[in-house]
N, C-alpha and C positions, 0 to 999 in steps of 0.2 A: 212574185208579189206585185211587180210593177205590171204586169198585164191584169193580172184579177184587181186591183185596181184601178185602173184606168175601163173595167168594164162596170164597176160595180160601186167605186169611188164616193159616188155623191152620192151627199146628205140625206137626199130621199131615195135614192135607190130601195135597198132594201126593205124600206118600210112599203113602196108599192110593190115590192113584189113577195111579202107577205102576203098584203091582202089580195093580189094578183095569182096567187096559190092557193086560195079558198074559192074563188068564183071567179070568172069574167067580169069585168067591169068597165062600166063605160065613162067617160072624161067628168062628167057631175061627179058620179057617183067616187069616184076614185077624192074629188075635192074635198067631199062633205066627209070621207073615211077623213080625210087627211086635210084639216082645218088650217093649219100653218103655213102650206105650201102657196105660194100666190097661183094663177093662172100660167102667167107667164114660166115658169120653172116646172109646175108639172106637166105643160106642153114638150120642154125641151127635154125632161127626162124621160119621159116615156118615150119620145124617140130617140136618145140613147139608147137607152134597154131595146128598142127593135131593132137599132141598128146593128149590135151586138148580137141579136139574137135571142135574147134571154126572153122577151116577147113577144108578139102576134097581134098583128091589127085584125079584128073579127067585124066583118060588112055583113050585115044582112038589112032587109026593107029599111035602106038608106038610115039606118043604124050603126053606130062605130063601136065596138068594146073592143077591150084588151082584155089578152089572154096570157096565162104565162105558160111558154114554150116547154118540151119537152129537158132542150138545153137548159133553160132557165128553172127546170124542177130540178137538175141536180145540185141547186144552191139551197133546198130544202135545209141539207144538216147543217149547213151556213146559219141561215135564218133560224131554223129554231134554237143553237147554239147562241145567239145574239141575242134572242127572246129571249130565253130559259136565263141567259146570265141579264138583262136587264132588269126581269125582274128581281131576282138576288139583291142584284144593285141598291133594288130604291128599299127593298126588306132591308136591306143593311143600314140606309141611312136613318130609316123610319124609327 
């Protein structure tokens, strides 16, 4: 438990590598998915998540996206387990 995490721990983690599981995405675009997070934090999490491994810095014509790694797709039944019960969650409270 204490290794998964310390790789996968914070707040936003899984939420970008949700959307980091549907497409590549680049540092706007990952913001505008995700409204809450400041600058500052989804800077430092996304290289988390590379440094771990779980994503991929993608360079082409002086363009940067993230990609999520092969490593990083086996947290798929993770995340959609997390999905699948969040939304339960708010059906519940609803």
């Amino acid at each position: 438990m204490r290794a998964a995490m310390s790789a996968i721990g914070g707040k936003w983690s899984l939420i970008l590598l949700h959307w980091l599981d549907k497409a590549p995405r680049r540092f706007n675009e990952l913001q505008r998915l995700v409204p809450d997070i400041s600058h500052k934090v989804l800077a430092e999490t996304l290289r988390t998540l590379e440094a771990e491994g779980l994503i991929a810095r993608v360079c082409d014509d002086a363009h940067v996206a993230y990609a999520i790694s092969a490593h990083g797709r086996s947290l798929r039944p993770l995340i959609d387990a997390i999905h699948d019960w969040g939304e339960t969650h708010l059906a519940r409270r609803a």
